[in-house]
MARMIFI-9075 format. One record per residue (C-alpha): residue in one letter; x, y, z. Coordinates in steps of 0.25 Angstrom, whole numbers, plus 5000, padded with zeros to 4 digits. Layout:
<pts>
AXYZ...
</pts>
This chain:
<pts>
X489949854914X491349824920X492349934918X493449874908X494549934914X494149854927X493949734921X495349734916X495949804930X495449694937X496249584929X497549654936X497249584951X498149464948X499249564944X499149644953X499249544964X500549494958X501049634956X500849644971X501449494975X502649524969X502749654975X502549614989X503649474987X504849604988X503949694995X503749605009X502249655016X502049765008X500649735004X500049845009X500949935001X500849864987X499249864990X499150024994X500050034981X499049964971X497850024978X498550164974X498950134961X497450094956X496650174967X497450304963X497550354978X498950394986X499550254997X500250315008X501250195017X501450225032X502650155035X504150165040X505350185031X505850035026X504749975024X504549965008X503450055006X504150114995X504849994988X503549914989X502850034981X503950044971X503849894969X502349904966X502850024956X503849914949X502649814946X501949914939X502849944925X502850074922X502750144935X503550264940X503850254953X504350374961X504750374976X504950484986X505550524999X504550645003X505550715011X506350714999X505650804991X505650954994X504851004982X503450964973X504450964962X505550874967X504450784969X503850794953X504850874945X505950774938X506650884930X506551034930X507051084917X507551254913X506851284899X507351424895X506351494884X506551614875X505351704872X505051784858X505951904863X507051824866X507051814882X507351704888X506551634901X506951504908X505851424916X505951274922X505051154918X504851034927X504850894921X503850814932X504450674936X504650614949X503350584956X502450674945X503050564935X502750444944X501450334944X501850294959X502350394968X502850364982X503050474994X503850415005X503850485017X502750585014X502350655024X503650715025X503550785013X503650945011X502551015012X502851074999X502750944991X501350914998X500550944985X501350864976X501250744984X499650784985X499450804971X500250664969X499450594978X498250634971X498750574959X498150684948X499550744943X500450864953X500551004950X501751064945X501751194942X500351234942X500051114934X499450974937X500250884931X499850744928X500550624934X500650494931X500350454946X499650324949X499950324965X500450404975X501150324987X501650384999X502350335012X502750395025X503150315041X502250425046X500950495044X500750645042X500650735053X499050745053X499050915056X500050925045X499850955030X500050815025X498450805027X498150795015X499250715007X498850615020X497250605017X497750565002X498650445006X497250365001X498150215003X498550215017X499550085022X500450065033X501749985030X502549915043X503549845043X503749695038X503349595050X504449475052X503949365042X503849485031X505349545035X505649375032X505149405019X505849525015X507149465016X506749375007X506049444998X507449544997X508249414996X507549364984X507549494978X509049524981X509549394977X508449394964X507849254966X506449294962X506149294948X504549344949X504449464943X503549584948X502049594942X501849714935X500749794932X500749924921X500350084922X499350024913X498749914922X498650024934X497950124926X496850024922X496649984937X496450134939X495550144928X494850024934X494650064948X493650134947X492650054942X492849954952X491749944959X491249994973X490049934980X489150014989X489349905000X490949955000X490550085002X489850055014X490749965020X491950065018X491050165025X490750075036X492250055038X492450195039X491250225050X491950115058X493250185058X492450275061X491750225073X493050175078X493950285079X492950405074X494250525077X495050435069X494350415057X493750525055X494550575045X494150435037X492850485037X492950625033X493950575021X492850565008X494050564999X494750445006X493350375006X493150374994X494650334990X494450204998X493650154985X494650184974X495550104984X494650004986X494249984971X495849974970X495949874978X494749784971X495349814958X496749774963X496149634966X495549614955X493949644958X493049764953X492349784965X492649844979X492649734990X492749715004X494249655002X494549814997X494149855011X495449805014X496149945006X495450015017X496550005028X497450075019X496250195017X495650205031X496650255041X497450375047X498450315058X499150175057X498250165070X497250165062X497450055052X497249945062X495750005063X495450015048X495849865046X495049815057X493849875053X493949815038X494649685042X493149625044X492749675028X494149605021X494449485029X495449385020X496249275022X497449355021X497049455034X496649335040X497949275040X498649395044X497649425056X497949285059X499449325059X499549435065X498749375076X499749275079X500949345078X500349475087X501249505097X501049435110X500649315103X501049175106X502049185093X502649305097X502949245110X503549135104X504549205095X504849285107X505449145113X504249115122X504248955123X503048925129X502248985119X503048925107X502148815105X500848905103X501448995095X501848895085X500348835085X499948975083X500748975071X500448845063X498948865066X499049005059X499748935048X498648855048X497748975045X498449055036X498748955025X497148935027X496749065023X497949055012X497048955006X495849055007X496849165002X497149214989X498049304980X499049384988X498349325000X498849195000X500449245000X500149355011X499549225019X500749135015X501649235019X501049245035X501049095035X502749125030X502749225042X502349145052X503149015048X504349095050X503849145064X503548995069X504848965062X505749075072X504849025083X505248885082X506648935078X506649015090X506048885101X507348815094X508348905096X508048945112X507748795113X509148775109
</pts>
């Protein structure tokens, strides 16, 4: 018998893809971040984001905060915090007390807040913590309340979010604050079509021309996709392909993913990430589009995230990473239409035939997309009108 709580957590697909729309029409190629976020939220396990100041790691997770109502949202700067209790004690309070003989004692009492009051919890630039706060952090990260004052206290903690433009210093003490980062992503910075669209994302919102309203979700509806999770269902077939992705990491770099292997508590992680992901769409089983949460799970390095996409690009193909395999193709440097906008002429003819054909294609498999697909696609085919555009602009201007 299905499990009741699924049947209903499956019915929030379509809101959640709106809650996710409207994020991303301020928060410009930030997909990966409002994905990870989401996959936190109902998988229960800590994101981390690698990336360089500026480039709205923390607005984008705030503004997935917003969509939910009710949500305490608490954002630090690491470096900032020099104690455990600067990062979870709001108010220390001085009660004096007298006893039956008439002497009098003085002792402190804390009044937890801050992160220990808070349902999303974001650590920028974590690695450059103090040491002294490392337990907290852990204890956060974990998700099952902080000790304070040879207590654990409960939190209302949903996800703990981190961020940093660099790694730990693997021989340093931040191993094991590292190995629980379970959501890994890599945020660069926005590509030319995408700066393009920031501007006018921020012109709309400055001069308040949009009237659409951010979709919401509750604490409520959260708690029910957690409570759903679980029972979402996990074939043995998946089992064996995610093992099969992990030998051949393996087998193609066996110093580098050895740690992958010997990780149990990451492996079995990957399938209450994976059953996230199902639920998030809508279905009660695991599939092989969930492989696709697997590039965030799988790697160590940035060098390594190419390798870990190519071995499950085979497993998830859609129209969507087809259209952007078909993109990034065209514009790789070198390319006939990166000659072109670098004013050679005599390939200027090619590279505009380039372009229309992948016009062409793309708004094919926008027809064989759906969802949230079909706008990712139709914002490429916008990309790459504006690069034909300064092309032709640019054959104009020097022809004049």
């Amino acid at each position: 018998m299905k499990n009741e709580n699924l049947e209903l957590a499956q019915l929030f697909a379509p809101q959640i893809e709106a809650l996710s729309t409207s994020v991303l029409v301020r928060n410009i190629g930030r997909e990966d971040i409002v994905r990870c976020t989401l996959l936190s939220l109902v998988a229960g396990h800590p994101a981390f984001f690698l990336g360089t100041p500026g480039v709205n790691k923390t607005g984008t997770v705030q503004a997935v905060a917003k969509a939910i109502t009710g949500t305490v949202f608490y954002e630090e700067l690491m470096p900032a915090i020099v104690s455990p209790e600067q990062l979870v004690v709001e108010e220390t309070m001085i009660e004096e007390s007298t006893d039956a003989e008439g002497r009098k004692s003085i002792r402190t009492r804390d009044r937890l807040g801050r992160a220990a009051a808070a349902h999303l919890v974001f650590a920028d630039e974590i690695w450059k913590a103090e040491p002294r706060i490392l337990q907290t952090l852990i204890d956060l990260s974990k998700g099952d309340g902080i000790r304070h004052e040879g207590r654990l206290v409960a939190t209302p903690m949903l996800s703990f979010l981190a961020a940093s433009n660099e790694l730990p210093d693997p021989e340093g003490n931040l191993g094991a604050m590292w190995s629980r980062m379970t959501i890994r992503a890599e945020v660069n910075s926005l590509n030319r079509g995408q700066k393009v669209a920031l501007v006018k994302a921020r012109l709309q919102r400055d001069r308040k021309s949009t009237t659409s309203t951010t979709a919401q979700l509750t604490l409520a509806d959260v708690e029910l996709l957690r409570e759903a999770r679980p029972f979402v269902t996990v074939g043995d077939d998946m089992v064996e392909l995610v093992l099969e992705l992990y030998q051949e990491l393996l087998d193609e770099d066996e110093a580098g993913f050895a740690w992958l292997w010997a990780d149990d508590r990451r492996f079995g992680r990957v399938f209450d990430v994976m059953q996230a992901s199902a639920l998030l769409d809508g279905r009660d089983a695991v599939g092989k589009l969930d492989l696709r949460i697997l590039e965030y799970m799988l790697w160590d390095t940035p060098e390594q995230i190419p390798i870990v996409k190519g071995k499950i690009a085979p497993h998830v193909r859609t129209p969507l990473s087809d259209a952007k395999e078909l993109v990034d193709a065209l514009l790789a440097p070198g390319g006939n239409v990166e000659r072109a906008k670098g004013g050679d002429r005599t390939v200027l003819v090619p590279a505009l035939t380039q372009i229309e054909e992948a016009e062409s294609s793309l708004k094919e498999l926008a027809g064989e997309a759906s969802g949230g697909e079909q706008s990712e696609i139709a914002a490429l085919i916008s990309e790459l009108g504006e690069v034909k555009q300064a092309i032709a602009q640019g054959a104009i201007g020097r022809r004049k």
